[in-house]
N, C-alpha and C positions, 0 to 999 in steps of 0.2 A: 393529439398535440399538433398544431399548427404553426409553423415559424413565418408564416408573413411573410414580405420584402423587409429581410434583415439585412444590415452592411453584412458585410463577407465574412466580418471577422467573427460577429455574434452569431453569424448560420455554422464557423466554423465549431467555434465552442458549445450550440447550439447540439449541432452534432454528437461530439466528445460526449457530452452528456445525455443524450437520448442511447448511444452503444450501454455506457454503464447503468442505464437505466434498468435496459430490457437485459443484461447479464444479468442483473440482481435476480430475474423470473427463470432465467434458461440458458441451456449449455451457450456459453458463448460464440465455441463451432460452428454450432447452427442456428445465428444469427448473421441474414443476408442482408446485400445494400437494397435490395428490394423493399424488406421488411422496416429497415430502417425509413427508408422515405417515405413509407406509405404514413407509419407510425409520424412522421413531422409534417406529413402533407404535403411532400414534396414528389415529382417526377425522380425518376433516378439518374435522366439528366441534370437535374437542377444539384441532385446530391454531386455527381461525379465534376462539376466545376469546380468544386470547394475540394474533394478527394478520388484523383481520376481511379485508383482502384481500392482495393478491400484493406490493401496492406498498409497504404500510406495511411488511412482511416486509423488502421490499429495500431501503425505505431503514435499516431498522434494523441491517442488515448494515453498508452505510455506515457509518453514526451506529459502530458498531462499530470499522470497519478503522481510521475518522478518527481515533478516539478511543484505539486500541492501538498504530497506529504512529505517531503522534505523539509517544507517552508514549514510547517506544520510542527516537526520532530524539532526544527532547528528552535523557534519560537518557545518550543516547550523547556529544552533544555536550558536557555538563556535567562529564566527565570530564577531557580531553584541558586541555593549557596553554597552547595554542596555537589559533589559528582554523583553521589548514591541519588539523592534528589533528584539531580538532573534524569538519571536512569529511570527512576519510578515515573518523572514525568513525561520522557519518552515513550515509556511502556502504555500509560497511561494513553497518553495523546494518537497514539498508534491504533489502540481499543478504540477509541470513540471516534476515529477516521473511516474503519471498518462498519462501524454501527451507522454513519453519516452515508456509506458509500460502499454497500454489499456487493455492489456488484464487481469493483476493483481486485479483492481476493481472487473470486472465479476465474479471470479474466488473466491475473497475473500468472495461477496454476494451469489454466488451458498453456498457456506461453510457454508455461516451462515444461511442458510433458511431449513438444515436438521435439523430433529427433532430431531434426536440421536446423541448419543457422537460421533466423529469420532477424530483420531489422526492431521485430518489434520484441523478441527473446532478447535479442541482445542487450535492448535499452533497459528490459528487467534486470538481467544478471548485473548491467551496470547499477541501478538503482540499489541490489543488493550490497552489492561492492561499496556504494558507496556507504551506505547504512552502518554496512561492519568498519567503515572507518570508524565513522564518528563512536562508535561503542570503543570501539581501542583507544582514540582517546580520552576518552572519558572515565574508562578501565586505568588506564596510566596515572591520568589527574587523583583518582582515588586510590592509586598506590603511594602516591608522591605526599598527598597528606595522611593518609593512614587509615583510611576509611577500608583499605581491600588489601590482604594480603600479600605481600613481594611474593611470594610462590605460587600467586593464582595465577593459570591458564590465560591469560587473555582471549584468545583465539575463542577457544575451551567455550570460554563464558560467553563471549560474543553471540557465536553459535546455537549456546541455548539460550539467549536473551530474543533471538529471532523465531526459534524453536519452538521456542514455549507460545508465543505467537501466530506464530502459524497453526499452531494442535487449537488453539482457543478457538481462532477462526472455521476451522475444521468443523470441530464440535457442534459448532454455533451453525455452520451450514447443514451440519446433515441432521440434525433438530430443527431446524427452517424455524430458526429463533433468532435471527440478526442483534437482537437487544442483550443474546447471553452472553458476550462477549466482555460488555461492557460492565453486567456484573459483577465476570467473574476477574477480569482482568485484576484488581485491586487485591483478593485473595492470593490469588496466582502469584501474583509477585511477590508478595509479603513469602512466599516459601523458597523463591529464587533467588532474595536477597539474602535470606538466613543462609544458603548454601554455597554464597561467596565471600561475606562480609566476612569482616577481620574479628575474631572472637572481643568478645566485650571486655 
């Protein structure tokens, strides 16, 4: 891959995208800004203008994933007529984000398996944070019309509504099958929802 004389801002996105590229292949750990700029064509001066070191880089991935599957999740929910709806299309939308973009899982669990604070951990845990908002409200909306029981967990649910998510992703990584996700997801949920929904 070659990036040209790009404006700064498409070498910067440019970037973002060639990290999650080569995640998708290998531990993300041991992908260096060497690696990266060889892979664009670049000197690893011409990279370190755009991200003077390894960490502004990663968190700008972050700042990235936060920012696209959010818009992504939010997108999907604003459709559906329903909160249970909105959930599956979340669930959904979530799946096929993964299958578009393998390399962001690896990248989010390398983040979270350091022991120390880093800018780019943090902007994950915030992304989680903010993820399990939007599920409590959506959880609340479907208590208020009757779609989920007043004695469900919210928390509870949330939890494994991310849970279940993460094992799929899992699964789908250590079968180096990026597409089973997207499968299975649709199944998957159809047994999440029977274990919260408000009996018939």
């Amino acid at each position: 891959m070659t990036s040209g004389k790009l404006p700064a801002e498409e070498r910067r996105s440019l970037t973002i995208q060639t990290v999650i590229q080569l995640a998708a292949r290998q531990n993300p750990a041991d992908i260096t800004t060497t690696e990266i700029a060889r892979y664009m064509g670049l000197t690893q001066g011409a990279l370190f203008r755009h991200f003077p070191t390894k960490d502004e880089l990663w968190l700008a991935v972050m700042d990235w994933v936060a920012e696209h599957l959010m818009k992504r999740l939010d997108q999907a929910a604003q459709g559906p007529n329903s909160p249970l709806a909105a959930l599956q299309a979340m669930f959904l939308a979530h799946a096929a984000f993964v299958v578009e973009h393998p390399g962001v899982p690896r990248m989010i669990f390398g983040e979270l398996q350091h022991a120390e604070d880093t800018p780019a951990k943090n902007r994950v845990l915030r992304l989680i944070g903010g993820y399990s908002e939007r599920l409590h409200r959506l959880i609340a909306q479907g208590k208020s019309c009757g779609e989920l029981p007043e004695t469900l967990d919210a928390g509870a649910a949330a939890t494994l509504f991310i849970g279940t998510l993460q094992g799929l992703v899992m699964q789908s990584l250590l079968a180096g099958d990026e597409e089973r996700i997207g499968r299975d997801a649709p199944k998957v949920f159809a047994i999440y929802l029977r274990g919260i929904r408000s009996p018939a």
